[in-house]
N, C-alpha and C positions, 0 to 999 in steps of 0.2 A: 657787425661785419668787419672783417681786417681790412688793412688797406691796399693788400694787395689784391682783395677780390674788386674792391673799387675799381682798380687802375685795370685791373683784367675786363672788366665787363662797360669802362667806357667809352663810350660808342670812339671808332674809330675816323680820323677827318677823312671825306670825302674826297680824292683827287682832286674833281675837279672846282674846289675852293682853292681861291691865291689867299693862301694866308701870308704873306709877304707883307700884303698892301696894309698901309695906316688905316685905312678907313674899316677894315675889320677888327672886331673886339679881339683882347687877347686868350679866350678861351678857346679860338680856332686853333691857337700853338700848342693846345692843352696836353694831358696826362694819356685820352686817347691815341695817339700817336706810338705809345709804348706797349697799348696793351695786350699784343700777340707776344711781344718781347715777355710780357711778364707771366701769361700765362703757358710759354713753353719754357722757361725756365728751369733748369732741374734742381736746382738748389734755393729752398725758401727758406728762410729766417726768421722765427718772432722773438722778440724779446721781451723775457718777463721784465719786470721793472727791477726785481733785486742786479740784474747783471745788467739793464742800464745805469743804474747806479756805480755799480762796480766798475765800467767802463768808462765812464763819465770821471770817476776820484782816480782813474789811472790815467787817464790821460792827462787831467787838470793840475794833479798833486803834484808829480815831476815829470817835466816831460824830456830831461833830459835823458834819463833811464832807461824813457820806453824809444827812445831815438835809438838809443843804443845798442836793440833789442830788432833794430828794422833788417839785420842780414840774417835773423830765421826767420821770418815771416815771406810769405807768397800767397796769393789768392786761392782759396780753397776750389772754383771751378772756373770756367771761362765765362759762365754766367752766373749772378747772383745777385739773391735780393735779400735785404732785411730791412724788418722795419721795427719801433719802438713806442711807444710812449714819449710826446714832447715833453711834460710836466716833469719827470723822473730829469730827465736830463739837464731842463735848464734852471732847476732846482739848486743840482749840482753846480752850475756855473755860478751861481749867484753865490751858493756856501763859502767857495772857494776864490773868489773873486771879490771883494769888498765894495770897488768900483761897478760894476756888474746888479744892475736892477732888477728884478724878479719879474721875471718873465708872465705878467696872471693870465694871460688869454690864451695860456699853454695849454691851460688845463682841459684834458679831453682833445686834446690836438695830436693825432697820428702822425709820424715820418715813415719812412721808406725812401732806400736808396737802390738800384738797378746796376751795377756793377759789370763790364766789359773788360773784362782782362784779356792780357797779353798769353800766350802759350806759355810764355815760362814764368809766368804768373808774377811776376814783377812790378806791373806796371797795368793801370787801371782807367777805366772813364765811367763816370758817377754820374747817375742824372738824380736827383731831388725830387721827390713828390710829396706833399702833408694834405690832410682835412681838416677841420676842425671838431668835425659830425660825425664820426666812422659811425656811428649805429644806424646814422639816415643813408638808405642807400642811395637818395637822391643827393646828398649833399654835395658842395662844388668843392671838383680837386683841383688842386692848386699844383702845377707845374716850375720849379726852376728854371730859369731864361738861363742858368749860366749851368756848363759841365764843370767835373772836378775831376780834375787831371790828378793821380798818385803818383811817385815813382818812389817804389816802396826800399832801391839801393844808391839812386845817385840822386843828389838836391840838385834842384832847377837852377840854373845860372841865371844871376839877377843881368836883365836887359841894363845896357849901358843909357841907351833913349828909349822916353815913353813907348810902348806900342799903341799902336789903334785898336783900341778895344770894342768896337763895334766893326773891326777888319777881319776879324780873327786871330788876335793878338792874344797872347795870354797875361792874365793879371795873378800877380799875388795879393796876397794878406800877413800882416804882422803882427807882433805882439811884442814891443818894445819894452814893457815890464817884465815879461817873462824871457829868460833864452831858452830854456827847456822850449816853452811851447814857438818858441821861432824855430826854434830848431827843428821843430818839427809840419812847421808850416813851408819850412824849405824845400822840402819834399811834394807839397802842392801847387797846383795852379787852376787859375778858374778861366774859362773860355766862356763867351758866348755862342749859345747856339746858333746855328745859322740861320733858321729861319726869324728868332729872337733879331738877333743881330740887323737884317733886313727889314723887319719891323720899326726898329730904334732909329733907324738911319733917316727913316722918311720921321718917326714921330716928336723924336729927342734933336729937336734941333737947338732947344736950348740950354745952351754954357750949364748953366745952374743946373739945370731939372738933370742933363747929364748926368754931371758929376753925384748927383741926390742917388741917380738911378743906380749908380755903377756902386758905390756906397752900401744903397742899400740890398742889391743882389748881392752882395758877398755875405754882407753880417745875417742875412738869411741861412747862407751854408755854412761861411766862414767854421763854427763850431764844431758840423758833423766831422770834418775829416779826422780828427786828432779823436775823436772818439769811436772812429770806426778801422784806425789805426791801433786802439787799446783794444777795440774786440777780437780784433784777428791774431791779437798777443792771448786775450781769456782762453778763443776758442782753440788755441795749436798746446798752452798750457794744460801739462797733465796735473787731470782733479778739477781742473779749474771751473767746468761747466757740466750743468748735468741735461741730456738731450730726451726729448719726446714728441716721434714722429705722430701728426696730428691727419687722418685720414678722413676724408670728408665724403665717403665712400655711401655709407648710411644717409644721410642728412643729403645729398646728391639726388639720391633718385626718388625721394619724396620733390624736391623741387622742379625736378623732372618730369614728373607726375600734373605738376602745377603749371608746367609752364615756363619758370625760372633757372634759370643760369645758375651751371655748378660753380660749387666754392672749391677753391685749390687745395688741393694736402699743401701741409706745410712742416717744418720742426720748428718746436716750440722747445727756447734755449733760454735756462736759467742759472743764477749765480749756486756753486756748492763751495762756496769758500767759507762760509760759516755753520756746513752740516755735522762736522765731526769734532769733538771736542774729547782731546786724548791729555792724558798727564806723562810728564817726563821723568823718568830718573831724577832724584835730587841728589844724588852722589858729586861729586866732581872728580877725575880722576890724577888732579895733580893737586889733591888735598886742602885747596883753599875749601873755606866752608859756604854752603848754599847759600845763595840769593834767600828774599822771604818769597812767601809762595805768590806768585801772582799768572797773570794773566797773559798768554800771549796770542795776539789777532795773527790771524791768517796772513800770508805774504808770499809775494811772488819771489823763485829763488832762479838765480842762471845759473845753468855749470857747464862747462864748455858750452856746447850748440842745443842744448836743450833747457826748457823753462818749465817748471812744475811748481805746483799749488803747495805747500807748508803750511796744513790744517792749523787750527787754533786748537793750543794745548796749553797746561798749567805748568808750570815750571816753577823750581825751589822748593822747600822748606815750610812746612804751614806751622814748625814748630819756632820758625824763626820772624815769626807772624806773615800778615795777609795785608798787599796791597792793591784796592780794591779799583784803582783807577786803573782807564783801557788807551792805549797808543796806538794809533795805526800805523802799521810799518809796508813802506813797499821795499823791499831789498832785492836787488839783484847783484849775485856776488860772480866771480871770475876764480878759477886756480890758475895759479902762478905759470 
């Protein structure tokens, strides 16, 4: 089962529960709360693993680039959900990150994120859900306590004094080894939710467990934004994705039949940055002589206000021999 049928079919809180109060678990603040949001939603998202990947090494590789790259980007609707594969993703962090421990109880761990943009689609609030189980449809969903605030043109101004983050205050996240990815975290911010927040207030009275909490709800999301920032670069890229709407039409009214709750159509969104493999001209036109033949990966190219996919082609000379080693390139270029 995907995780978005999860989040659609659990059961919704009850009015009249105060989930506010400490003395309720935190599963009253859960994933139900959303699920009329996700089942009307017009725009559903899945992602194969190859273009979590591919989102993942663009956002991690430079993320100065794709900052660069944040005045064509806008939310493709006023609502939207996508969800991935965790293991693909923190795979990537690990590769790319040296410091960065491998994530193992990823594996078979579903995300999904709910998306509320602005009208002029600029500017976004994110709420987080994972499983661990997606195939048990009983399995417990797991809700983020904290939103994720985008603003996909102007960076958040860093507060001069703390805010109260159990007030409604927003908090950032950094990355002082990387600027690319700060750069791109400056465009974020994480809030707690309200009823989260009213929860902490009575429960987190202490100093330490605080700070542990506030900690650990970030490095929870901290990761998805900057990679859900390099999707919205794949998905507006021409070539860059290849789409298959998934109709649950069939397989609906046999469940129907049973008893059970329909499953959502959804598009199922995969990487096509390494499906075509073309060869170049080996001429040169101002007569120097060809490179030897070798190999060149797919990359992303800017030119003025648009970003398109530069298939993986062969380039040079195989009479000036063959070299067999592969480079990843992300290039975004500008004219003058």
């Amino acid at each position: 089962m995907r995780l978005l049928d999860s989040v659609a079919h659990c059961p919704a809180l009850p009015p009249s529960v105060p989930a506010y109060l400490p003395s309720m678990t935190p599963e009253v603040l859960g994933a139900g709360r959303f699920a009329a949001q996700v089942a009307a939603c017009p725009l559903r998202f899945v992602l194969g693993d190859d273009l979590t990947r591919a989102c993942a090494e663009l956002a991690f590789a430079d993320g100065a680039r794709l900052v660069g790259c944040l005045d064509l980007l806008r939310m493709p609707a006023p609502h939207l959900w996508l969800e991935w594969n965790d293991e693909a993703h923190k795979r990537v962090i690990h590769e790319t990150h040296p410091g960065a421990a491998l994530d193992s109880v990823a594996k078979g761990r579903k995300v999904g994120v709910l998306l509320r943009a602005s009208a002029d689609g600029q500017t976004a609030v994110v709420r987080t859900f994972w499983v661990d189980a997606p195939a048990d449809e009983g399995a417990a969903l797991i809700l983020s306590p904290l939103e994720t605030h985008l603003d996909l043109r102007s960076a958040f101004a860093h507060p001069e004094v703390a805010s109260d983050v159990l007030g409604g205050g927003l908090l950032d996240a950094t990355h002082g080894d990387n600027p690319g990815m700060s750069g791109l975290l400056d465009h974020v911010r994480f809030r707690f939710d309200d009823l989260w927040a009213n929860y902490y207030r009575e429960a987190a009275r202490d100093a330490a467990f605080k700070r542990r909490l506030v900690g650990d709800s970030i490095n929870s999301v901290a990761w998805d934004a900057p990679f859900l920032i390099a999707f919205l670069l794949l998905l507006n890229a021409k070539d860059a994705t290849r789409s298959m709407a998934v109709s649950r039409a069939a397989i609906n009214r046999k469940r129907l039949a049973h008893g059970r709750a329909p499953l959502l159509d959804h598009i199922e969104i995969n990487a096509a940055l390494d499906t075509v493999l073309t060869s170049e001209p080996s001429g040169d036109p101002s007569g120097r002589q060809s490179p030897r033949l070798h190999h060149v990966r797919g990359h992303l190219v800017r030119r003025e206000h648009r970003v398109f996919w530069r298939v993986p082609h062969l380039r040079g000379s195989a009479a000036r021999g063959v070299v067999r080693s592969r480079t990843v390139c992300l290039a975004f270029s500008r004219k003058a």
